[in-house]
PDB file with one MODEL, atoms N, CA, C and O in Angstrom:
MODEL        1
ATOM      1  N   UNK A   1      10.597 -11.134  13.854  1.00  0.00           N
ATOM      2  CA  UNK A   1      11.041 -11.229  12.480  1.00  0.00           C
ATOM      3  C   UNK A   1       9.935 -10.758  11.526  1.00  0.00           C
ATOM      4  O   UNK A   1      10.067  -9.713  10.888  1.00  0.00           O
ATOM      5  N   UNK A   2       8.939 -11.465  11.438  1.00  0.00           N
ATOM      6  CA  UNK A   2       7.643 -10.555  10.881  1.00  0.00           C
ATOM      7  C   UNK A   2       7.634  -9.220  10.707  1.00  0.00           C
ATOM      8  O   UNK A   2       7.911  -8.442   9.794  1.00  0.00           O
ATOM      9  N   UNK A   3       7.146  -9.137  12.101  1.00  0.00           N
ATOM     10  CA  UNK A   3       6.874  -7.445  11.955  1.00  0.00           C
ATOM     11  C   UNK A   3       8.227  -6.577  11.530  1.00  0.00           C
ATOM     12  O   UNK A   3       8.161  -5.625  10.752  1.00  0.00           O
ATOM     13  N   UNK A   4       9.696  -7.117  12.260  1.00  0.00           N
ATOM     14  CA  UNK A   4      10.794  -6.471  11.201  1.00  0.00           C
ATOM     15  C   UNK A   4      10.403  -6.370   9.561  1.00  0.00           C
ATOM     16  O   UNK A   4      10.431  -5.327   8.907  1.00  0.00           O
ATOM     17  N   UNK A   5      10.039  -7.676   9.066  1.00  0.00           N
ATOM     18  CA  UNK A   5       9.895  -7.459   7.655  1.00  0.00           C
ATOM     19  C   UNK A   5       9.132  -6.268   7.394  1.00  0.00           C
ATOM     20  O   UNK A   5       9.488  -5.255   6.792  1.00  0.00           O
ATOM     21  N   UNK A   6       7.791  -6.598   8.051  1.00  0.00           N
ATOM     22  CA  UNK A   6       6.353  -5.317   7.578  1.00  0.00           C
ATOM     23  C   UNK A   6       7.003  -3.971   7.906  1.00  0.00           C
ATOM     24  O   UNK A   6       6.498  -3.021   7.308  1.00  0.00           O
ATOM     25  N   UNK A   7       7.711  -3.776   8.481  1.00  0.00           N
ATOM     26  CA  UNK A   7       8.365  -2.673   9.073  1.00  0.00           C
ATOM     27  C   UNK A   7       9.474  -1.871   7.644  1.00  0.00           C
ATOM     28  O   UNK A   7       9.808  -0.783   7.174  1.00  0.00           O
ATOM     29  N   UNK A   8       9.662  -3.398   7.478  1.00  0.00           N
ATOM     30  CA  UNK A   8      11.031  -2.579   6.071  1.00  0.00           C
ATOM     31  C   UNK A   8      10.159  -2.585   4.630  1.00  0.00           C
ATOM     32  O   UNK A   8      10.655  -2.178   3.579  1.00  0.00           O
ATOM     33  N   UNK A   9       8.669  -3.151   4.746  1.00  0.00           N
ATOM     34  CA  UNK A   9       8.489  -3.584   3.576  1.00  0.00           C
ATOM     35  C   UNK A   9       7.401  -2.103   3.389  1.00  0.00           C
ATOM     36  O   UNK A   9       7.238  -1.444   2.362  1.00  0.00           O
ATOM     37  N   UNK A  10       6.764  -1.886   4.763  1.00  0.00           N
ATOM     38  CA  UNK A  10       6.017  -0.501   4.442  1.00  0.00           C
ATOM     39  C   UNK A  10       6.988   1.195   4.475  1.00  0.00           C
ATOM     40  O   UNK A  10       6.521   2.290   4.159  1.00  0.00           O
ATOM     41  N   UNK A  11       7.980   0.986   4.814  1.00  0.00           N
ATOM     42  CA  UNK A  11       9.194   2.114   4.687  1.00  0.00           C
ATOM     43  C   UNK A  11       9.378   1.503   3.031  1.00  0.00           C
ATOM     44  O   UNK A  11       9.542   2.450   2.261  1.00  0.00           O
ATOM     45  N   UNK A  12       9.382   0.772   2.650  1.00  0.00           N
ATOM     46  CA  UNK A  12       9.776   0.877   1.111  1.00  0.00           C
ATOM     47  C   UNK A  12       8.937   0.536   0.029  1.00  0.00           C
ATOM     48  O   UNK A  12       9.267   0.085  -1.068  1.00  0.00           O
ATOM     49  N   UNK A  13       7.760   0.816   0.485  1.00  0.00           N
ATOM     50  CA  UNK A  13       6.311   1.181  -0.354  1.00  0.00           C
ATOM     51  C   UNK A  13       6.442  -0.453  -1.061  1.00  0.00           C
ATOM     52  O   UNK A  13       5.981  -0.591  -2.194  1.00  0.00           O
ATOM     53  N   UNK A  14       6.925  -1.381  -0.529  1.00  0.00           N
ATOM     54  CA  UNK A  14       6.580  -2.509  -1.233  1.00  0.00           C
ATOM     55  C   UNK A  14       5.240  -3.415  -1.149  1.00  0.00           C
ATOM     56  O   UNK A  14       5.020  -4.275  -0.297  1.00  0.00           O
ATOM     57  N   UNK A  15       4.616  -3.136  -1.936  1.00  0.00           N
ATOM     58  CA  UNK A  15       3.286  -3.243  -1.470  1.00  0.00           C
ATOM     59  C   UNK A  15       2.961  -4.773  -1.940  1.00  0.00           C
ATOM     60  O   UNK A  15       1.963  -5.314  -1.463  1.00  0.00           O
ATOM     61  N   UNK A  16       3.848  -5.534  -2.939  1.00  0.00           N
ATOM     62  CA  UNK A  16       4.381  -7.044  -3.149  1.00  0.00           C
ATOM     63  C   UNK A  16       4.396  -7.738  -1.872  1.00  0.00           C
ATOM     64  O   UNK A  16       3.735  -8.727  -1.556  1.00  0.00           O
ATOM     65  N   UNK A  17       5.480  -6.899  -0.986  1.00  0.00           N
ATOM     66  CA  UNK A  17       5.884  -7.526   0.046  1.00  0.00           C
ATOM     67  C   UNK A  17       4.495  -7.474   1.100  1.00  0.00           C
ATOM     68  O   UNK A  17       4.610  -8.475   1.807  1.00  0.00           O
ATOM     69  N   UNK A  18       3.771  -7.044   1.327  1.00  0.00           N
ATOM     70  CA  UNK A  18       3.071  -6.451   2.052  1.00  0.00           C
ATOM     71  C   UNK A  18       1.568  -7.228   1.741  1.00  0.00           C
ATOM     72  O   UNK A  18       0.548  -7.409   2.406  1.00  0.00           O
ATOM     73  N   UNK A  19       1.904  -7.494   0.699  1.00  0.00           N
ATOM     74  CA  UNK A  19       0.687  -8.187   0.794  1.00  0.00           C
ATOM     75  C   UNK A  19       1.068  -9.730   0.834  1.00  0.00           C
ATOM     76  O   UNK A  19       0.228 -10.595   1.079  1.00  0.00           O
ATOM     77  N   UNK A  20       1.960  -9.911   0.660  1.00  0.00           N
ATOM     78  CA  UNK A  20       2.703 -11.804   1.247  1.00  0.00           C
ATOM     79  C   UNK A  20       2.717 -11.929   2.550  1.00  0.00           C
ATOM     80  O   UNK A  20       2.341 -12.961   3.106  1.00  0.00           O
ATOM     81  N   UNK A  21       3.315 -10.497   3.411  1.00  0.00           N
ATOM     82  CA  UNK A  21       3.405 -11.023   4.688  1.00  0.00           C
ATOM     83  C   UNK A  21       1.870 -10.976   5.521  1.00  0.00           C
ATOM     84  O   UNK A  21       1.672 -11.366   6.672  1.00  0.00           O
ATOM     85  N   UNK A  22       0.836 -10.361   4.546  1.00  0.00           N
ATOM     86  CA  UNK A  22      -0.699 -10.331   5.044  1.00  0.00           C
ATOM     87  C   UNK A  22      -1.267 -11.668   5.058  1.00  0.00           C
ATOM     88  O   UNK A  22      -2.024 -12.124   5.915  1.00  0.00           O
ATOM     89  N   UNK A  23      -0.817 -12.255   4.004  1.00  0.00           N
ATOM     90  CA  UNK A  23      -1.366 -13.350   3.994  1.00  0.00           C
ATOM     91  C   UNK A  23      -0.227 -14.860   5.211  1.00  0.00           C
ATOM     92  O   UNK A  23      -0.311 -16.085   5.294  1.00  0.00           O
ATOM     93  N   UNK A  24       0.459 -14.061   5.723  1.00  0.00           N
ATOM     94  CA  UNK A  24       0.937 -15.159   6.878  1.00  0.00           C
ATOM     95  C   UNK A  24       1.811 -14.077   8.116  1.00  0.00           C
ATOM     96  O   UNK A  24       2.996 -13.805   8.315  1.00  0.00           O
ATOM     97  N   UNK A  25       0.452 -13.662   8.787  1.00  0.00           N
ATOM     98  CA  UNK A  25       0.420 -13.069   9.791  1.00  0.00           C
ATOM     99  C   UNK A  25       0.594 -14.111  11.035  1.00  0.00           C
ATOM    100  O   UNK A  25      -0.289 -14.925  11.307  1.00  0.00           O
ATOM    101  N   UNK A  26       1.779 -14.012  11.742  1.00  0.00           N
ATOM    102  CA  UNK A  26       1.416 -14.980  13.061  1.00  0.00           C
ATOM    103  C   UNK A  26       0.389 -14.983  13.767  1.00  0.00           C
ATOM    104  O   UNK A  26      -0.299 -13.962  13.779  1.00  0.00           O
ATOM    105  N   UNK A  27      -0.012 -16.172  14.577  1.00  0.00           N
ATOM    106  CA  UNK A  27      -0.859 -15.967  15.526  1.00  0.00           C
ATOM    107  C   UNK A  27      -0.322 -15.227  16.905  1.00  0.00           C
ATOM    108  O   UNK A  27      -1.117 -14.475  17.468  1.00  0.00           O
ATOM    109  N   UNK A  28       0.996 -15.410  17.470  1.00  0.00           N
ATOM    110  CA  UNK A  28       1.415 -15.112  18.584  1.00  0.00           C
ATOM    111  C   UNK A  28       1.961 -14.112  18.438  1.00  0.00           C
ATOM    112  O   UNK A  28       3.146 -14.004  18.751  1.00  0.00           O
ATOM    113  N   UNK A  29       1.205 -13.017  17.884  1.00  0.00           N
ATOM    114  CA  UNK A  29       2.025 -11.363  18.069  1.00  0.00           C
ATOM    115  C   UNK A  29       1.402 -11.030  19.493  1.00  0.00           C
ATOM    116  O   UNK A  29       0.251 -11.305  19.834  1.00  0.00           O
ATOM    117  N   UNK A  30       2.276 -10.448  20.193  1.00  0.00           N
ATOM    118  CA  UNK A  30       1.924  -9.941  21.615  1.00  0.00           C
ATOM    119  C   UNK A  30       1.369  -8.920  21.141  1.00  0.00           C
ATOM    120  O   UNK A  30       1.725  -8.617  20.002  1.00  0.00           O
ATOM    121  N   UNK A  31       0.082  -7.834  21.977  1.00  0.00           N
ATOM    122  CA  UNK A  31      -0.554  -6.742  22.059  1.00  0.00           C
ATOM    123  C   UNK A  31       0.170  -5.860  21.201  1.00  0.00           C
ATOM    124  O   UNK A  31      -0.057  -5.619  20.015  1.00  0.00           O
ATOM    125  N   UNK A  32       1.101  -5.392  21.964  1.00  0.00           N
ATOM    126  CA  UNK A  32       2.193  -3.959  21.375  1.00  0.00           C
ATOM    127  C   UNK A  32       2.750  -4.681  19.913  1.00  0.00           C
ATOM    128  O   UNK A  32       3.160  -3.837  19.115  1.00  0.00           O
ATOM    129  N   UNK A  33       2.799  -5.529  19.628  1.00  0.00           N
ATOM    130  CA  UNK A  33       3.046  -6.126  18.367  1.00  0.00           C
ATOM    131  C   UNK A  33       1.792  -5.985  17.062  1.00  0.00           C
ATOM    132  O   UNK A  33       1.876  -5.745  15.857  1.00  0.00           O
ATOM    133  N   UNK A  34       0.746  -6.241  17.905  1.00  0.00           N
ATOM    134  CA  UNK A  34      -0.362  -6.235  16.725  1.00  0.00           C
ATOM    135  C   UNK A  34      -0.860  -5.264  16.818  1.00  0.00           C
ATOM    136  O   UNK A  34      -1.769  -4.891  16.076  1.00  0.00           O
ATOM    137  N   UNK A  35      -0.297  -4.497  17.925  1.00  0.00           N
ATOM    138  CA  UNK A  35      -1.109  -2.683  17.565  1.00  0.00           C
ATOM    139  C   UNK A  35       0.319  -2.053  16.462  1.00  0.00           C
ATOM    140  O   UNK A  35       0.067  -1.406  15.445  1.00  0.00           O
ATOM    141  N   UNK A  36       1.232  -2.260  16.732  1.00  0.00           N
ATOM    142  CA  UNK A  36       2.331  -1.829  15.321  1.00  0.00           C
ATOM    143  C   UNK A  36       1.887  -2.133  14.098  1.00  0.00           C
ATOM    144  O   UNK A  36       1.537  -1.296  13.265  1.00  0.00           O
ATOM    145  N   UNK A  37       1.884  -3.556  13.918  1.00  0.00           N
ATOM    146  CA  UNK A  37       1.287  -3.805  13.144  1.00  0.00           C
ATOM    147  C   UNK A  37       0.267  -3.130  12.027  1.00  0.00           C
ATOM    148  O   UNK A  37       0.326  -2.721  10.867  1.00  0.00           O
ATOM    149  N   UNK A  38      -0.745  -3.273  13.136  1.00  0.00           N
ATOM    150  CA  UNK A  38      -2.135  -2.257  12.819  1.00  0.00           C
ATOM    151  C   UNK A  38      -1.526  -1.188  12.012  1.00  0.00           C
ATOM    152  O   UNK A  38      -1.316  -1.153  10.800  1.00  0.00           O
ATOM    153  N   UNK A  39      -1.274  -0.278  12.978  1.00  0.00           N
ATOM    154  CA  UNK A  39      -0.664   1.040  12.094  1.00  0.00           C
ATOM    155  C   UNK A  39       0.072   1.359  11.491  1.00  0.00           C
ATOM    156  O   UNK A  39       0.148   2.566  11.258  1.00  0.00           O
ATOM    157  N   UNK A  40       1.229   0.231  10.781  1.00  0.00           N
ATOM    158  CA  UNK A  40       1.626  -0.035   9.508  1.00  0.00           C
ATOM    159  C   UNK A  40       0.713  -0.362   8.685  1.00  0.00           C
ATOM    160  O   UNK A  40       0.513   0.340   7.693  1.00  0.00           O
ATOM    161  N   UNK A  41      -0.002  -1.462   8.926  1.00  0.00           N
ATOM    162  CA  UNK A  41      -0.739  -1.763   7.335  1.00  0.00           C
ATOM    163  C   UNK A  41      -1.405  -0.154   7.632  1.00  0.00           C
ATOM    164  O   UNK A  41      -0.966   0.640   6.800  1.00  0.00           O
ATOM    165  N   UNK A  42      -2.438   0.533   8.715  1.00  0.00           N
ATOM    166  CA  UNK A  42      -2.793   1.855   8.361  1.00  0.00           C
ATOM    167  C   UNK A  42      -1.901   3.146   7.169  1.00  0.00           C
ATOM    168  O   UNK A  42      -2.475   4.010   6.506  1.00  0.00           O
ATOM    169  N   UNK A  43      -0.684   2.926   7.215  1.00  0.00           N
ATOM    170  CA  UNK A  43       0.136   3.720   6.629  1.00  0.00           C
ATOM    171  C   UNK A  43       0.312   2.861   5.377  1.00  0.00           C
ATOM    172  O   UNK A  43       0.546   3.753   4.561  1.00  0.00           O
ATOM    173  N   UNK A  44       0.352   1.791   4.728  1.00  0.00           N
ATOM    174  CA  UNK A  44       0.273   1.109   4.000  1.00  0.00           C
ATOM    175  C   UNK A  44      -0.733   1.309   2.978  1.00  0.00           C
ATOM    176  O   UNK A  44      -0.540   1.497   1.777  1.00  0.00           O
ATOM    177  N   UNK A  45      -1.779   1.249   3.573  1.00  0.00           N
ATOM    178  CA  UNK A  45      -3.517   1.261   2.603  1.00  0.00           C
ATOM    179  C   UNK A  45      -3.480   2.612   2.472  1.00  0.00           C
ATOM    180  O   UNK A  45      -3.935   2.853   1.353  1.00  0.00           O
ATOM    181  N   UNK A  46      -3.015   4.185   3.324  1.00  0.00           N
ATOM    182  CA  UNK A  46      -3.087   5.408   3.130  1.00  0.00           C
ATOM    183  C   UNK A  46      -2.224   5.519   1.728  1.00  0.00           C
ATOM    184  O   UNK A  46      -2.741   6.069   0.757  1.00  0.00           O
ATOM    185  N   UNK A  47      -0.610   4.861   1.644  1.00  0.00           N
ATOM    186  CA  UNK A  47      -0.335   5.020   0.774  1.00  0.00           C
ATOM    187  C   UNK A  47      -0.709   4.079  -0.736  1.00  0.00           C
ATOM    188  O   UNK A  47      -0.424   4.325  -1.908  1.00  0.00           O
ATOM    189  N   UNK A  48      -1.218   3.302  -0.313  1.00  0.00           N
ATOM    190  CA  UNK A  48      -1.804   2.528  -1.664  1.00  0.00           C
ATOM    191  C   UNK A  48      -3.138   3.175  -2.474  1.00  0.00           C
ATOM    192  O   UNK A  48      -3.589   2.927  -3.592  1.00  0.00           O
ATOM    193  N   UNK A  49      -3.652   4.296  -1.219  1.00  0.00           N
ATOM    194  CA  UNK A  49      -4.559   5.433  -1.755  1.00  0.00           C
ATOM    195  C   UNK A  49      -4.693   6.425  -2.246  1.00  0.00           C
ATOM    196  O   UNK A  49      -5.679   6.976  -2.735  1.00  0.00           O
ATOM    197  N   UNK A  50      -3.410   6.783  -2.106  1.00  0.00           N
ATOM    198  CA  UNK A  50      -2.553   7.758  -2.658  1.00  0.00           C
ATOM    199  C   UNK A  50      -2.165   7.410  -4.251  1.00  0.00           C
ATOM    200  O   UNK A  50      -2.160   8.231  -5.168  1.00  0.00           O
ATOM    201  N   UNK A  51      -1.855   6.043  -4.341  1.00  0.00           N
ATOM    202  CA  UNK A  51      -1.382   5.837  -5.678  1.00  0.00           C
ATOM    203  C   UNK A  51      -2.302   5.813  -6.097  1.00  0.00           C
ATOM    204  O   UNK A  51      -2.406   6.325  -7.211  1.00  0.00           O
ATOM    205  N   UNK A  52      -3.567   5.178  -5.431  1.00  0.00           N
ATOM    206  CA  UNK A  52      -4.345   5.101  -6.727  1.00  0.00           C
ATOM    207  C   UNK A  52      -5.126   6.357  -7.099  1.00  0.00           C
ATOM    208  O   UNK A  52      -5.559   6.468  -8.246  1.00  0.00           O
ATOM    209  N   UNK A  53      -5.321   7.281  -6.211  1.00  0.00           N
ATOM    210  CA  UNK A  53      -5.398   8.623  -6.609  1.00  0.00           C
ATOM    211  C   UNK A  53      -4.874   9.126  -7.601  1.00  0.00           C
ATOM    212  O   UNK A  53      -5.503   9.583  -8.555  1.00  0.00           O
ATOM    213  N   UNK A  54      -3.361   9.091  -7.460  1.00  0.00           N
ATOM    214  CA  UNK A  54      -2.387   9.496  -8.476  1.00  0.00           C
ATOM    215  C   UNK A  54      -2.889   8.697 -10.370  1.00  0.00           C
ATOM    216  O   UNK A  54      -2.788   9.204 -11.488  1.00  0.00           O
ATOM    217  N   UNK A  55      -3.223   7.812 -10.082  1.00  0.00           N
ATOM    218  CA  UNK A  55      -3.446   7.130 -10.862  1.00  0.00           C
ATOM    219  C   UNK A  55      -4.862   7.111 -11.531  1.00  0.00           C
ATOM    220  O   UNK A  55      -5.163   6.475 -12.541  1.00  0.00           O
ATOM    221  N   UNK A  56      -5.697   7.941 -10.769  1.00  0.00           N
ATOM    222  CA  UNK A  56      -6.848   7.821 -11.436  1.00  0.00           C
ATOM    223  C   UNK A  56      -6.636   9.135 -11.960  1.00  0.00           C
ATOM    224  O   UNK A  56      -7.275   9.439 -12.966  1.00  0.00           O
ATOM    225  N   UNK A  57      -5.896   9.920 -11.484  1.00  0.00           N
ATOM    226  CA  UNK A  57      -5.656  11.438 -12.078  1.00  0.00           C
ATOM    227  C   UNK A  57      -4.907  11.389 -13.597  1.00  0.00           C
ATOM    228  O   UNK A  57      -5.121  12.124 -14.561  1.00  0.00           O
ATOM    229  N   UNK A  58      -4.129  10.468 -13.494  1.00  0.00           N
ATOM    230  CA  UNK A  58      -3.064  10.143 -14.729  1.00  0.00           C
ATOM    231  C   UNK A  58      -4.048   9.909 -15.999  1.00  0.00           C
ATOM    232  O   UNK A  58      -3.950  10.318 -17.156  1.00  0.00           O
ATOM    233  N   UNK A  59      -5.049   9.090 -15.361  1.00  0.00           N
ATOM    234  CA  UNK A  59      -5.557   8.355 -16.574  1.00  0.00           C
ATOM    235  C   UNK A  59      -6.559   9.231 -17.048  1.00  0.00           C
ATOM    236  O   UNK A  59      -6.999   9.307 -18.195  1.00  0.00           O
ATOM    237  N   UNK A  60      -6.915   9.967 -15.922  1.00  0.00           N
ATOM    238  CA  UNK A  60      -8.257  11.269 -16.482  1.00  0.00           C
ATOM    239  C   UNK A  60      -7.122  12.051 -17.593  1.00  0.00           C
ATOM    240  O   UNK A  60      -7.490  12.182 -18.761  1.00  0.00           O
ATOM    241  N   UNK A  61      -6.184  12.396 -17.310  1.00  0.00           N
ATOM    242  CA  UNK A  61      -5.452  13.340 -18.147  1.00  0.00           C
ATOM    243  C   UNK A  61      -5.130  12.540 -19.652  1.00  0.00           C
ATOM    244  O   UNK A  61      -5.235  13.211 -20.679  1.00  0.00           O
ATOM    245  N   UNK A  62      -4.901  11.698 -19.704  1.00  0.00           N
ATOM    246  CA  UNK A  62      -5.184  10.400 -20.668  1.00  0.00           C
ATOM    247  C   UNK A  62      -6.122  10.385 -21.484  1.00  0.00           C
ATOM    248  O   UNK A  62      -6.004   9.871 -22.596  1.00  0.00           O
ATOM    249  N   UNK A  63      -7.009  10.847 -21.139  1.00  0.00           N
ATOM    250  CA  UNK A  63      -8.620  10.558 -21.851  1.00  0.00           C
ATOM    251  C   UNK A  63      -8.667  11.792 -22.108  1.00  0.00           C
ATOM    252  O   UNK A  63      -9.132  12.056 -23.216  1.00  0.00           O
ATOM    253  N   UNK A  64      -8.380  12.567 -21.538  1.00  0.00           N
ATOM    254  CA  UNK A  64      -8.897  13.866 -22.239  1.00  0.00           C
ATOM    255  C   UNK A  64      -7.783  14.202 -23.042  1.00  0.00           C
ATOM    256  O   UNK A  64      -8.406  14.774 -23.936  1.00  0.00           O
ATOM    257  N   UNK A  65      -6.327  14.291 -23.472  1.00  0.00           N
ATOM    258  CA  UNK A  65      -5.642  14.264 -24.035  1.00  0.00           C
ATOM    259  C   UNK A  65      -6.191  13.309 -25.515  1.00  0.00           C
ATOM    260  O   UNK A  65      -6.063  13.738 -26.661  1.00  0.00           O
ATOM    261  N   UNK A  66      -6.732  12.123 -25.201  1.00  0.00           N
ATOM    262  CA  UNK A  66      -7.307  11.010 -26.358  1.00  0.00           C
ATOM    263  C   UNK A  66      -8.294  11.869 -26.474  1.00  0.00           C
ATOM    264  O   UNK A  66      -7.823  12.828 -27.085  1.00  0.00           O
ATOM    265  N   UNK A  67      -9.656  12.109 -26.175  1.00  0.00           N
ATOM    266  CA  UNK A  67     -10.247  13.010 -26.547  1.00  0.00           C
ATOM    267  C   UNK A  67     -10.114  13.806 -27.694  1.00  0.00           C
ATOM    268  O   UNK A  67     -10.437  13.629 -28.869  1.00  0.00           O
ATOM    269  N   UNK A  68      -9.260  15.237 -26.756  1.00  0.00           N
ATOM    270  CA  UNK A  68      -8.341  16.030 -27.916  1.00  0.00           C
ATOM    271  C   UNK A  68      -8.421  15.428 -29.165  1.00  0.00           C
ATOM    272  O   UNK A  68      -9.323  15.368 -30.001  1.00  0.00           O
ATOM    273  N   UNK A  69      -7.491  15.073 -29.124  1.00  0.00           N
ATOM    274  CA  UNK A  69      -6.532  14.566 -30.211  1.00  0.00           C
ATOM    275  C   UNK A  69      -7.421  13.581 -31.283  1.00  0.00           C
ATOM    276  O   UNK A  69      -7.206  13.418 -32.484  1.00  0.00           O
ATOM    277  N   UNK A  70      -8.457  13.001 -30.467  1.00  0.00           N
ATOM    278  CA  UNK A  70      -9.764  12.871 -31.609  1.00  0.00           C
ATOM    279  C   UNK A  70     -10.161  13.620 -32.572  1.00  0.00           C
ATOM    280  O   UNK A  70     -10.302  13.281 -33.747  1.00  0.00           O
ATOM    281  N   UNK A  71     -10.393  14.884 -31.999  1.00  0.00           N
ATOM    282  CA  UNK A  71     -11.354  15.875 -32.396  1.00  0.00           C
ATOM    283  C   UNK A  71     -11.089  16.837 -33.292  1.00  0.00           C
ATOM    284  O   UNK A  71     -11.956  17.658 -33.591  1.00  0.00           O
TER     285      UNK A  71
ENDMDL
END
């Protein structure tokens, strides 16, 4: 049931969800369970790096637009 959730919650970039079910990770995930795991949250943090990429780009364009528009 867990890992179903992490499974639907990193296919839908819910990164809310994703960080609730981090904080109550079972203890009894079998091997092949906590290596899935693994490489969901891996695809998880890639895309939470992505946003914030996106996002540090947004805000550069922001400032220099404020800039501008100072001057």
């Amino acid at each position: 049931m867990w890992l179903d959730d992490l499974k639907i919650a990193v296919t839908a970039n819910d990164i809310t969800k994703i960080e609730h079910l981090c904080d109550k990770i079972p203890n009894d995930l079998s091997i092949n369970d906590a290596i899935c795991a693994q490489n969901l949250l891996s695809q998880a943090k890639l895309y939470c790096s992505q946003q914030m990429d996106d996002i540090s780009a947004e805000l550069e364009k922001l400032r220099k637009i404020r800039k501008f528009n100072e001057n």
